[in-house]
N, C-alpha and C positions, 0 to 999 in steps of 0.2 A: 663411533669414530668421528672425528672432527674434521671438518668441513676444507679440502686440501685444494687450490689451486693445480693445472695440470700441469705450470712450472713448477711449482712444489713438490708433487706427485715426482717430476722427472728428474727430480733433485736427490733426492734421498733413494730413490730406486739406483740412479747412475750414481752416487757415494759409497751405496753398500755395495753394489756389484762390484765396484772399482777398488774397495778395500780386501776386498774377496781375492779379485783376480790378483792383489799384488801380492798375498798368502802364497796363491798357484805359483806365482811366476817366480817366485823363491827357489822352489822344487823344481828344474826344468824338465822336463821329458815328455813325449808325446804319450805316452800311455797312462802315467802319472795324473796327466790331464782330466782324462775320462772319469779315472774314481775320486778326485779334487771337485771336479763341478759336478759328479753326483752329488756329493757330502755338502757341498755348498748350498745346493740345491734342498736336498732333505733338510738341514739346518733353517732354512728362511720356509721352509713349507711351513716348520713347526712352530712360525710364529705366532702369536694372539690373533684372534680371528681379525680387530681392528687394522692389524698392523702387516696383515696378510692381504687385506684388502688396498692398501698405499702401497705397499713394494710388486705386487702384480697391478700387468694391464701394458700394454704399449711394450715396443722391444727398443730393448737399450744394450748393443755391445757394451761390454765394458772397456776401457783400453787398460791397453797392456803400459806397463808405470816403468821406469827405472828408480831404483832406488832415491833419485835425488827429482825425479818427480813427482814420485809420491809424495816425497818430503813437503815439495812446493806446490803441488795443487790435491793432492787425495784427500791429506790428512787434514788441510781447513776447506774441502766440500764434504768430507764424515763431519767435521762438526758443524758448521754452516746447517746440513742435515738433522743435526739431534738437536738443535736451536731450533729450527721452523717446527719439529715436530712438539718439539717443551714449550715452544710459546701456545699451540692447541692446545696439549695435554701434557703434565708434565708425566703423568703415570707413562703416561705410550713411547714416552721420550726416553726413559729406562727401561721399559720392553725391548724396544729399539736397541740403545747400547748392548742389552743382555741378549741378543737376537746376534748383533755384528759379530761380537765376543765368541759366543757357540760357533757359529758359523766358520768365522776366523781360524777356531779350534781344529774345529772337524776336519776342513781342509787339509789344514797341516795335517792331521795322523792320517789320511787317507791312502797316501802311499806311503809305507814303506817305513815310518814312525813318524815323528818331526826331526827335520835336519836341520842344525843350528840358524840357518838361512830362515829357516821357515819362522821357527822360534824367533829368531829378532822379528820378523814381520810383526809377527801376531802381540810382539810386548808394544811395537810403534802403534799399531790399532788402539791396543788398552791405553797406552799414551793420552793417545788422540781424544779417546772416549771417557778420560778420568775427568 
């Protein structure tokens, strides 16, 4: 794995978590919650072992986005994020997108199927990540 400053490190940890939580916050429900940040959860466990080691370590709330802040700060810190990580490595850098992607996924089916909400999130992430 390539050599990550711990701003960098807290860069790409708070982009993906924050691309995550605006999947969740699609779906609103307190219960819905639980089985969303499980699946989020299980999704970035199953990252490459390199890529496992940069998105753990330190705690990062994610915040909670509105639609038109995501728009305006999630979706260029995901990429700002998959740039620091392509300028180390570009393999890790597509681990990464392929990591956000799954993750992104999983959330949404977690409760209850994906509901069109959710669905647009997760096309804005791919967006982001194309």
């Amino acid at each position: 794995m390539a050599d990550y400053t711990e701003q960098e490190q807290e860069q790409v940890r708070r982009a993906v978590l924050n691309a995550i939580a605006y999947v969740s916050k699609a779906d609103p429900g307190f219960f819905a919650a639980f089985s969303e940040s499980a699946a989020g959860a299980r999704a970035l466990a199953a990252a490459p072992e390199g890529l496992l080691t940069l998105l753990t370590g330190g705690f990062i709330l994610p915040e909670a986005q509105s639609p038109e802040e995501f728009d305006a700060s999630v979706v260029p810190d995901l990429q700002a994020a998959v740039g620091v990580v392509a300028a180390k490595d570009p393999a890790d850098a597509q681990a990464l997108k392929d990591v956000v992607l799954a993750a992104a996924q999983q959330v949404a089916e977690a409760s209850k199927g994906v509901s069109p909400e959710e669905q647009q999130a997760v096309e804005k992430i791919r967006a982001a990540l194309a």
